[in-house]
C-alpha positions in Angstrom: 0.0 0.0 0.0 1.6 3.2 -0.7 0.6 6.5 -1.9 2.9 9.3 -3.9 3.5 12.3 -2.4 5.8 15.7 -2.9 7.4 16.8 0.2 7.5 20.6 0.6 10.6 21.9 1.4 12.1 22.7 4.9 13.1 25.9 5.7 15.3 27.0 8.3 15.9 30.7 9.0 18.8 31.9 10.4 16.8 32.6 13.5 17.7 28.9 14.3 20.9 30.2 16.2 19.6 32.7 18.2 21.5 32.4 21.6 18.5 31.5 24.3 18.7 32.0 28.3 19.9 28.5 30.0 17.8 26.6 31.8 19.0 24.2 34.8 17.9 21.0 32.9 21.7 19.7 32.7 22.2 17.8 29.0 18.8 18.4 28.5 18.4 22.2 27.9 18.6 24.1 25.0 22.5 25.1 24.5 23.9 28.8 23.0 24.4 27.1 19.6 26.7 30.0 18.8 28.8 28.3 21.6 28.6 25.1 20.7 30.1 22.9 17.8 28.1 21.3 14.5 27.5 18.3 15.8 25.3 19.8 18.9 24.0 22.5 16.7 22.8 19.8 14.2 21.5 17.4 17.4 19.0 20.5 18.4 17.7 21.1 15.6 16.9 17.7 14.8 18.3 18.1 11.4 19.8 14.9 9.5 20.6 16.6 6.3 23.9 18.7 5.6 23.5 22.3 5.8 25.4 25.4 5.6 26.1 25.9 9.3 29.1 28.7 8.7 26.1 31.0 7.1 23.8 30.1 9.9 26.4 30.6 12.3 27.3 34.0 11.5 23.6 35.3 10.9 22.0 38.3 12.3 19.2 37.6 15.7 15.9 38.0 15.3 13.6 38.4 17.3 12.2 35.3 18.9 10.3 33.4 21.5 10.7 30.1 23.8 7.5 28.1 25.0 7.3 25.7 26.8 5.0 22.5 25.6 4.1 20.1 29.0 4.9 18.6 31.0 1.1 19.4 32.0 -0.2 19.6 28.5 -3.4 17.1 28.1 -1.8 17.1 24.2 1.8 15.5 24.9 0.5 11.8 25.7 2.2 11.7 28.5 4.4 14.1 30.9 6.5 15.2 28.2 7.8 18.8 28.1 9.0 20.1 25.0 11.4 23.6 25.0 10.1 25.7 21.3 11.7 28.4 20.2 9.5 30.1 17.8 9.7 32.6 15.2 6.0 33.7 14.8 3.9 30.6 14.5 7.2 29.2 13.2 8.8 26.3 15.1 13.0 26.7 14.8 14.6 24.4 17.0 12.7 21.8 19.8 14.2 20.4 22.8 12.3 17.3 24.4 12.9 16.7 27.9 11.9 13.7 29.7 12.6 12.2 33.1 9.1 13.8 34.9 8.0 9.8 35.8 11.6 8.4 37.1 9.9 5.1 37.3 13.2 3.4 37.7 11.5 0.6 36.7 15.2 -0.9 35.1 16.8 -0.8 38.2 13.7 -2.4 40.2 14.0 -5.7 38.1 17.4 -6.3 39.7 15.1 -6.5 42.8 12.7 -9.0 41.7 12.8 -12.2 40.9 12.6 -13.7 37.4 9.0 -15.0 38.4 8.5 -11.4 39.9 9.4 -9.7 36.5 5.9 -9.6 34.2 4.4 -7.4 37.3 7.1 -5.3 36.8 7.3 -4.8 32.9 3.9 -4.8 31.8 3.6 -1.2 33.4 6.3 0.3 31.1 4.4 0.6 28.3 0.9 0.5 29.8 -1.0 0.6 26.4 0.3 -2.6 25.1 1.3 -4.3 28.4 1.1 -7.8 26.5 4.1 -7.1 24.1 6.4 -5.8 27.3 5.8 -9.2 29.0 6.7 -11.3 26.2 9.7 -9.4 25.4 10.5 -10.5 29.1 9.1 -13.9 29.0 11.1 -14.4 25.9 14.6 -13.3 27.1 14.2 -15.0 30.2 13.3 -18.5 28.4 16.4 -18.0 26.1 18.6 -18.4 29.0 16.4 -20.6 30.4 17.0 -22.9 26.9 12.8 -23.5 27.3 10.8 -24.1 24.9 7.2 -22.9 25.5 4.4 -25.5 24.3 2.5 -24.3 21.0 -0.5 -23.6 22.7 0.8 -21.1 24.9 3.3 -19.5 21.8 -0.4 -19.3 20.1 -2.1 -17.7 22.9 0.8 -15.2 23.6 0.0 -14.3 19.7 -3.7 -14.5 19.9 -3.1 -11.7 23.1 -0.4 -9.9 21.5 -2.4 -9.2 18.1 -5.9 -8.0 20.5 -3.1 -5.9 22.3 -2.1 -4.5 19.1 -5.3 -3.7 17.9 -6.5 -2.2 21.0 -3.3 0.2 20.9 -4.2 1.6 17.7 -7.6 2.6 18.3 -6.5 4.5 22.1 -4.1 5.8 19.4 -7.2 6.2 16.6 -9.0 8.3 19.6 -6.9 10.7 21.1 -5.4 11.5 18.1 -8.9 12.4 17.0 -9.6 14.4 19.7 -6.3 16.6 19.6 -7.5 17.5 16.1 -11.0 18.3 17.7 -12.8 15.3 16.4 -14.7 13.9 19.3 -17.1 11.3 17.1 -13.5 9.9 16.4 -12.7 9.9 20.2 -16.1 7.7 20.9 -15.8 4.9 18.6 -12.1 4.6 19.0 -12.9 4.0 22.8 -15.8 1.8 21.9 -13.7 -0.9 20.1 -10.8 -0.6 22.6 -13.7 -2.0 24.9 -14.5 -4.7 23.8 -11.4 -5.9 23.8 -10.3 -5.1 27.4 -13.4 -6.4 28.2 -12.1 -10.3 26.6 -9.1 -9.1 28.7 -10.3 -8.8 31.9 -12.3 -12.0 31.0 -9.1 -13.0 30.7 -6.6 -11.9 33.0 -8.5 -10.5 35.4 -7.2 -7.3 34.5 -8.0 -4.5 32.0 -4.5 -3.5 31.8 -0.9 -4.7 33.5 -2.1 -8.3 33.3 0.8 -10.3 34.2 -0.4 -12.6 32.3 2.5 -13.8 30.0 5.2 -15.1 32.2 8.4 -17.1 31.8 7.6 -20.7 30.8 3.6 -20.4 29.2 0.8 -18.3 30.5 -0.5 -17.3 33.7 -3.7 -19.8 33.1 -5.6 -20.7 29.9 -8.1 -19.3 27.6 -12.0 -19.4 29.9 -14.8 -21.3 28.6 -16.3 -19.9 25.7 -13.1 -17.7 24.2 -14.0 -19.0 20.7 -17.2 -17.1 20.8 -15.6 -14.2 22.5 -12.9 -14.0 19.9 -15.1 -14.6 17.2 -17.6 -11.7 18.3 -14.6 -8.8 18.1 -13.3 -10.0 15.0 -16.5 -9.9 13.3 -17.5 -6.3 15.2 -14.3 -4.7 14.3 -13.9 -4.7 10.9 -17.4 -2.8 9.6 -16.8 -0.5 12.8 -13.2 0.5 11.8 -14.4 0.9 8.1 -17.3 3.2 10.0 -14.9 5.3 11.7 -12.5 5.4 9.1 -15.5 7.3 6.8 -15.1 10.4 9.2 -11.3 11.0 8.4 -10.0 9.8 5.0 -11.8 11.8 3.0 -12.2 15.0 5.6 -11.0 17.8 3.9 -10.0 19.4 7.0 -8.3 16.3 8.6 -6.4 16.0 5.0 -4.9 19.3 5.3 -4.2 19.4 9.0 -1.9 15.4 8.4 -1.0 15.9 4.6 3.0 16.6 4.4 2.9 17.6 8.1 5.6 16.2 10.2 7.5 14.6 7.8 10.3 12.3 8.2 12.2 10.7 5.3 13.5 7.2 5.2 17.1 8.3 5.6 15.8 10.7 8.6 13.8 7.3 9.7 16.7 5.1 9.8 19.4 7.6 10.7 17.5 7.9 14.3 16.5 4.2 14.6 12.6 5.2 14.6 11.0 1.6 14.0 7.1 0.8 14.0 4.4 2.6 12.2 7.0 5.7 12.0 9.3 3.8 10.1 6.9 1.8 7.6 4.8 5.3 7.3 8.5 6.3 5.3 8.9 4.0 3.4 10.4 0.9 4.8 8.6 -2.6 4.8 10.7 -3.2 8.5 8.6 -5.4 10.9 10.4 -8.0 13.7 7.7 -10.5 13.1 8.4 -11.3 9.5 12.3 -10.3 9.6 12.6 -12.3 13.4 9.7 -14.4 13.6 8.9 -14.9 17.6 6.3 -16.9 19.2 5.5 -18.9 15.5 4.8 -15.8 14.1 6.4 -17.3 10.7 2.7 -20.0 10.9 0.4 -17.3 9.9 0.1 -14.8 7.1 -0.1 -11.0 7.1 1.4 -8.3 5.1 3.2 -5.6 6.6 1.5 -2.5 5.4 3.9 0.5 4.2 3.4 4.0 3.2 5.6 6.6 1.6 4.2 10.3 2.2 6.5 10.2 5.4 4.0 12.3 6.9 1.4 12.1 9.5 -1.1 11.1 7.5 1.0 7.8 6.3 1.5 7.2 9.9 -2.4 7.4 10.3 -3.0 4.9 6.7 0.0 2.3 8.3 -1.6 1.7 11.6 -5.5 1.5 10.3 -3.9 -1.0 7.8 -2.2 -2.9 10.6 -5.5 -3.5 12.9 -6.8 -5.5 9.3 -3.4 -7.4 9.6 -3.9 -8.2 13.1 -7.2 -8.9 12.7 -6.4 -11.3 9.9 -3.9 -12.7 12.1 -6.1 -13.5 15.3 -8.5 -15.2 13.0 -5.8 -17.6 12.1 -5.2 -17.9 15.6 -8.6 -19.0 16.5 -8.9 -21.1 13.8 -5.9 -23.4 14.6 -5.1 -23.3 18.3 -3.1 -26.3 19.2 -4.0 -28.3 22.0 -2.4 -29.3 25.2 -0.3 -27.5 27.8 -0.5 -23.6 28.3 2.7 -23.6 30.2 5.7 -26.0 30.5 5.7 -29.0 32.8 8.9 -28.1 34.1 8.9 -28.1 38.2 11.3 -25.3 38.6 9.9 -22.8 36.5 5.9 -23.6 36.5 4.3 -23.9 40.1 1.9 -26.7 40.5 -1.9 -26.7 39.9 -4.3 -24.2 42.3 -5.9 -27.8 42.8 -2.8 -29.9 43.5 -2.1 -27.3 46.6 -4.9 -28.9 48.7 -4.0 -32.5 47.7 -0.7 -32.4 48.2 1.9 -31.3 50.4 4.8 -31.8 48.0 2.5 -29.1 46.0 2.2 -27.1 48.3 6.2 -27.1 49.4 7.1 -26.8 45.6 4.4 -23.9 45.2 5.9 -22.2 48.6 9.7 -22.2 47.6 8.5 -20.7 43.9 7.2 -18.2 45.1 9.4 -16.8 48.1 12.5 -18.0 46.5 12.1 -18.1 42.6 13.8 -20.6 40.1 17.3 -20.0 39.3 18.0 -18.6 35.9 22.1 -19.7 34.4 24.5 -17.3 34.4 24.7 -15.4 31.0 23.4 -12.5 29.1 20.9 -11.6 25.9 18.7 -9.2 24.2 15.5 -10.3 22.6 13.5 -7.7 20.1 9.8 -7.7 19.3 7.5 -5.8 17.5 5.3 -3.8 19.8 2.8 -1.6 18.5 4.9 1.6 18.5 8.0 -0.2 17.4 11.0 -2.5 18.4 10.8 -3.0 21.7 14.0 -4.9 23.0 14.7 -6.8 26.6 18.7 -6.9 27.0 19.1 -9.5 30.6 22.4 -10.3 32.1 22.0 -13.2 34.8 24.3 -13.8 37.6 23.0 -17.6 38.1 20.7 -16.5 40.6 17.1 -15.8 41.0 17.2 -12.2 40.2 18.4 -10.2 36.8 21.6 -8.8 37.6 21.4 -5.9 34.9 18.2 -5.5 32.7 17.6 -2.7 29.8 15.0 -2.2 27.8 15.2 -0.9 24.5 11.6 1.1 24.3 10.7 2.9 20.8 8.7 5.7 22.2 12.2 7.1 23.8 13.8 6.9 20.3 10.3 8.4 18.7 10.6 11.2 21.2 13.4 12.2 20.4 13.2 12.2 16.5 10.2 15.0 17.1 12.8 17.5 16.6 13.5 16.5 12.7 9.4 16.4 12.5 8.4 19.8 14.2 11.5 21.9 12.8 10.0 24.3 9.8 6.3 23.3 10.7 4.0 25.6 12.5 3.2 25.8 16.1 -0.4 24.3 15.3 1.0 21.2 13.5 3.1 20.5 17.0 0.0 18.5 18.7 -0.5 15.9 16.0 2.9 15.5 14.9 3.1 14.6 18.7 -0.2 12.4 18.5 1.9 10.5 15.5 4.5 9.5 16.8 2.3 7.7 19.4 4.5 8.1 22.7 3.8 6.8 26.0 5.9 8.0 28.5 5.9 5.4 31.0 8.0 3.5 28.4 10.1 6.7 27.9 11.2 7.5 31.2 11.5 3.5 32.7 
């Protein structure tokens, strides 16, 4: 799928340099770029490209103003405060700053035990809590060397691809109502319920399930989950094609997305923006064709791609991807294996809810699981999946105990965040909110 488009031209005036006062953000503020070398001049202004710097350099001040963008702003997704130095209703350089959540949440894990560590991931990225589990799940097991049973590899996928879909319609609505379009806000929330609701049918949960854990799945799919399954799949479709009727042919929501916030492909790849953001440039990039994970490589989808570079490719990638997902789940539901949900090994799985009241060798086993967690081998790895927004990477060093000794997580939303520079530079002020919207941040993930 991809659509033709000429980019307008960028235009930087030599405002760009204008020495600003210094703020006491550390690395973060906006430097004197007449103080500072290329390199940092180039890094503010989010500008991939080579340019004339020397001319810039040496140009006369104008007149200009700094605002400040969050972190309070309903509009940023998140608390996210963005520094914008504007010339009129011209946006010349952008600084993002992060750090307002200090969750810590990296430095935690090497406080928790490996059976400990879903609770702890899921809340990273809180609109697709699924996909930071099995990134988890899935690094752990590699050191492990388990193999989870095909039933629970299909169910993480059956979750995972609901997850997805759920994402992009929270996405679908808010992004709607930053551009004023409330009917766009309700039946983006309307389809997201349906699916939470399966979820809390689920899990228990609406949102940080816990529910994809080293070894399997928490428990398996209730009674009736065909039907359930069966019922969104058939809803969604005609719904989506329903909302989608307000937007794609709005003249107004054309003009406001149409070559705003562009990013090229070598913009894209220079600053390792993955996801939608990536695919809405150009590039047909997606970890569950080029890495298939979790059997991914047993079921058929297309990874849709799009080459305005704009926000309005961005906004045709991801509707295109609920259709994939959708097409995917169906698979799913059609073909799920039988058998275990979990692996039958004693000192990673805990023993039946049942077996605890028949047994005490259950209950002993169940006990020391759970106040002393299984043992992971000493050794290191980093496992990549595609999340909604993007690559979303676990790197885990073990120590051969029952702890992580160092965990990372590679989240896309802090790379997206920072590429908003190279988006906002040369638009207008107004454009800021949905070139924000587009890049889809959530700033749990950002500041973990």
């Amino acid at each position: 799928m991809t659509q033709t488009h000429h980019s307008r031209a960028r235009v930087i005036p030599p405002s760009v340099l204008r020495p600003v006062t210094q703020t006491d953000e550390g690395s973060q503020e906006m430097m004197r770029p007449g103080e500072t070398n290329v390199v940092a001049v180039r890094r503010q202004r989010g500008i991939i490209t080579n340019a004339d710097f020397d001319e810039l350099l040496d140009a006369p001040e104008d007149e200009t103003m700094i605002i400040n963008m969050g972190p309070q702003h309903p509009s940023t997704h998140g608390v996210l405060r963005l520094m914008v130095e504007l010339d009129g209703e011209e946006v010349l350089r952008v600084q993002p700053v992060v750090g307002y959540l200090h969750t810590g949440m990296e430095k935690t894990a090497e406080d928790l035990m490996f059976i400990q560590g879903s609770t702890n991931v899921t809340r990273m990225d809180y609109l697709a809590p699924m996909t930071n589990e099995l990134c988890f799940s899935l690094a752990v097991e590699r050191l492990l060397g388990v193999e989870v049973p095909p039933r629970a590899a299909a169910i993480r996928v059956l979750m995972c691809e609901l997850n997805r879909i759920s994402s992009h319609m929270i996405w679908f609505a808010t992004s709607g109502m930053d551009l004023g379009a409330t009917t766009v806000m309700i039946h983006g929330l309307r389809e997201r319920e349906k699916i939470l609701n399966f979820f809390e049918k689920t899990t228990g949960l609406r949102m940080n399930h816990d529910y994809i854990r080293p070894g399997g799945v928490a428990a398996d799919l209730p009674d009736g989950w065909e039907r359930d399954v069966a019922d969104i799949l058939d809803v969604l479709p005609p719904r989506i094609a329903e909302s989608r009727e307000l937007l794609d042919d709005n003249p107004i929501f054309q003009r406001r997305t149409q070559g705003v916030g562009e990013l090229t492909r070598e913009e894209a790849l220079a600053l390792g923006v993955t996801g939608p953001m990536l695919r809405a440039s150009g590039v047909k990039w997606d970890l569950r064709k080029a890495f298939p994970y979790s059997g991914y490589d047993q079921y058929e989808f297309d990874v849709p791609t799009w080459d305005t570079c704009d926000v309005w490719g961005r906004y045709m990638v991801r509707m295109a991807e609920i259709g994939e997902s959708v097409r995917i789940c169906r698979q799913v539901l059609d073909s799920m294996p039988r058998g275990d949900y979990r692996v039958q090994d004693k000192k990673v799985t805990p023993p039946p809810r049942r077996r605890i009241d028949e047994s005490m060798e259950a209950l002993i086993h169940h006990f020391k699981l759970f106040t002393e967690g299984f043992k992971v081998p000493e050794g290191e790895t980093y496992v990549a999946i595609e999340s909604p927004r993007g690559e979303l990477g676990c790197y885990l060093v073990a120590d051969g105990g029952s702890k992580a000794y160092r965990q990372h997580t590679r989240g896309p939303c802090f790379v997206h965040v920072h590429a908003l520079p190279a988006m906002m530079v040369g638009g207008l002020v107004a454009d800021a909110i949905v070139t924000i919207a587009a890049a889809d941040p959530v700033l749990g993930e950002v500041d973990r």
